[in-house]
C-alpha positions in Angstrom: 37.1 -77.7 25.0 35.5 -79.6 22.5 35.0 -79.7 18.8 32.9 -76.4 17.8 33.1 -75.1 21.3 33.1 -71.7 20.3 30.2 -69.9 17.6 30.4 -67.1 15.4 27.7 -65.7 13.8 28.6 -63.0 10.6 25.9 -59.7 10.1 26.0 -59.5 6.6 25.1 -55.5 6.3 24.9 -55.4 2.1 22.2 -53.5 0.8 21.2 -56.5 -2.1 18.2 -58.8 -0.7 18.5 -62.2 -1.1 18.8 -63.9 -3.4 21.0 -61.3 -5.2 24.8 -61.9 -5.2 26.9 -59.7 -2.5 30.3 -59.4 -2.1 30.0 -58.7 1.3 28.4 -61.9 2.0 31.2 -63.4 -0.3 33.7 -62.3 2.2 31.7 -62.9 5.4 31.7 -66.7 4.3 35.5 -66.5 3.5 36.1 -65.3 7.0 34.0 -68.0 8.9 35.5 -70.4 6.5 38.9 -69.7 8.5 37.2 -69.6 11.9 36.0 -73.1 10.5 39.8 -74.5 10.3 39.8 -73.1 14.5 37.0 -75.4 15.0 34.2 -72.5 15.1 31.0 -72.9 13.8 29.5 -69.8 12.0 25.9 -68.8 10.5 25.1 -66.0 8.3 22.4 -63.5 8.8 22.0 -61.1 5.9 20.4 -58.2 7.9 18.4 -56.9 5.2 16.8 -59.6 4.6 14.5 -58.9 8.0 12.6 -56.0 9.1 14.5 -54.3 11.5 13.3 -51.0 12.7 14.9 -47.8 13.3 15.8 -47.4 17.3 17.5 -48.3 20.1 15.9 -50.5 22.0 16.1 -54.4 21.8 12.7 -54.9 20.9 11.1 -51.6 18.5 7.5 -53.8 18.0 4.9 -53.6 15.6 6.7 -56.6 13.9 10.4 -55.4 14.7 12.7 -58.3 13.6 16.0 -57.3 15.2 15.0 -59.3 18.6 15.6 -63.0 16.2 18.9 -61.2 15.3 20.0 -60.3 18.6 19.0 -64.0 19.9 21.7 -64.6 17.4 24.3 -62.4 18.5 23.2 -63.3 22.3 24.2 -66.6 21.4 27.5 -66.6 19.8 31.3 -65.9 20.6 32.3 -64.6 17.9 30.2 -61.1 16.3 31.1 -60.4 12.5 29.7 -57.7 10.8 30.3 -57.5 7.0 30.1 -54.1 5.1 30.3 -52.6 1.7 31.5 -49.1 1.7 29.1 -46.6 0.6 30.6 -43.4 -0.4 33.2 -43.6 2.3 31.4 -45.1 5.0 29.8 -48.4 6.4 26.5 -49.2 4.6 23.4 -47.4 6.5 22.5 -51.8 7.5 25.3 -51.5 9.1 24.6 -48.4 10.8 21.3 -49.7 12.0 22.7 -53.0 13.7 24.9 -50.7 15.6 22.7 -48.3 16.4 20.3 -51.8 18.0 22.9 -52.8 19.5 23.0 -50.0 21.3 20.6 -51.2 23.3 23.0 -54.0 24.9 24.8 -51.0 26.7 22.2 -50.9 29.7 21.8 -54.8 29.8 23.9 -56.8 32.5 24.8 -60.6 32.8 24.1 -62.5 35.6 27.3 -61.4 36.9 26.1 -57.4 36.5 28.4 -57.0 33.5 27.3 -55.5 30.2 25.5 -58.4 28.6 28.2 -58.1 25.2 31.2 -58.7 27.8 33.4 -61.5 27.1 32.4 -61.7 22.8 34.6 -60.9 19.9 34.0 -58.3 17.7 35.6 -58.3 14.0 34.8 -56.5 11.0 34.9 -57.1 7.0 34.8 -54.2 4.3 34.5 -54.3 0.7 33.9 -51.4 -1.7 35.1 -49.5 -4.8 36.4 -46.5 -3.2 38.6 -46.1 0.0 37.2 -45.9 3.2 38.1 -49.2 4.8 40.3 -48.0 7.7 37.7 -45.4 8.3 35.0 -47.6 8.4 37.0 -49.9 10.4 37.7 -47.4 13.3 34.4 -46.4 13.2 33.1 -50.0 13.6 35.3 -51.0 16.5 35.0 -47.7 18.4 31.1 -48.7 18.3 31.5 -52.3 19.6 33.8 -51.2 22.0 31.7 -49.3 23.5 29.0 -51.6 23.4 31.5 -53.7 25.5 33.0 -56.6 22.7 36.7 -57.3 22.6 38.7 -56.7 19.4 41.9 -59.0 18.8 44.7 -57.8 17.2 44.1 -57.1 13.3 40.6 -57.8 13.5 39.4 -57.0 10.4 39.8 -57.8 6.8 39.1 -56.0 4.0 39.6 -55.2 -0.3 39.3 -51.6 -1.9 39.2 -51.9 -5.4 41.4 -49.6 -7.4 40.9 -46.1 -7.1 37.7 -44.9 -9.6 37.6 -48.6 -10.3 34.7 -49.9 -10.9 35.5 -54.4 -9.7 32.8 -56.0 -7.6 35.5 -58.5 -4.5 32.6 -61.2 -6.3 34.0 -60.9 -9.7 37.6 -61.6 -8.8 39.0 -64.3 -10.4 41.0 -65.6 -7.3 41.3 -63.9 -3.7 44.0 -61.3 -3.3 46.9 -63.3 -1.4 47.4 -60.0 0.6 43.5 -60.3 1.4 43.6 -64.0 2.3 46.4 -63.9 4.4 44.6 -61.0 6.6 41.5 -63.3 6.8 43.6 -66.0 8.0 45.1 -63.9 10.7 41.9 -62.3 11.7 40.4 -65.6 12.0 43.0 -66.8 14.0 43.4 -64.1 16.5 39.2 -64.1 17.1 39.4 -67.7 17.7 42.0 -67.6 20.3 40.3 -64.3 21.8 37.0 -65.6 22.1 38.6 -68.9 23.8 40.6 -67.3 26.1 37.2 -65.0 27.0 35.3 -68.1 27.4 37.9 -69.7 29.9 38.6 -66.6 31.8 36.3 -63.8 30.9 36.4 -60.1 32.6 35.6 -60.0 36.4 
């Protein structure tokens, strides 16, 4: 396969509208950075940006924005989705976009498999407080069900210290520890999602 054969796109799920600073988007980019060095080609969506509507459905109307995300996450290899921690869970943006995705449960391919088959799923957690494992489990039961694949360590994440009070933004340099986890998580999704897209489930 060629250069760029395989797509990510990254679900930014911070509270902060743009064009406000977010660490969550900070490490979102840092991960499709190292996709980038496994020739995949990643865009960022910063959920909150868009109107998306409480439900389950793919398409919630009266001006429902999550169907331009899920064209997104139709179209890709590769699904990140980027959280702060919020006292000890995944941001309630992050609960919605798995709650929509939901939806994707009942839809089939044009092979009658669930329409998510054959995509990565990998996560990204940031917050002041611990919760990341937590939030972690709670993220990849929820894909898994939806019916994405999750490589081995598939997620990265940076708690600060405990009662701390250090935006991942404001670091002066990334945690070797952190980087190297990004760099393996990268790695594994892009051999995952190659494999998938050479031999996916039957």
């Amino acid at each position: 396969m060629g250069e760029h054969d395989v797509t990510a796109v990254a679900l930014v799920c911070t509270l902060k509208q743009s064009p406000d600073r977010s660490s969550s988007e900070l490490m979102a980019e840092q991960v499709l950075a190292e996709l980038a060095s496994h020739d995949v080609a990643g865009t960022v969506v910063r959920v909150v940006d868009f109107d998306i509507r409480p439900g389950i459905s793919d398409d919630e109307g009266d001006g429902d924005q999550w169907p331009r995300i899920r064209d997104k996450v139709a179209g890709a290899d590769i699904v990140l989705i980027s959280t702060p921690t919020w006292l000890g869970h995944m941001s309630s943006v992050a609960q919605r976009v798995l709650e929509r995705l939901d939806a994707e449960v009942s839809k089939t391919d044009d092979r009658d498999r669930p329409a998510m088959f054959d995509k990565v799923g990998i996560a990204a957690i940031v917050g002041n407080e611990d919760g990341a494992h937590k939030i972690a489990a709670d993220l990849f039961q929820a894909l898994d069900d939806i019916g994405f694949t999750i490589p081995a360590q598939g997620c990265t994440y940076w708690n600060d210290q405990a009662m701390g009070g250090t935006d991942y933004q404001d670091l002066e340099k990334t945690p070797d520890a952190v980087a190297g986890t990004t760099a393996t998580l990268a790695r594994n999704a892009a051999h995952l999602a190659r494999l998938l897209r050479t031999d996916g489930y039957g």
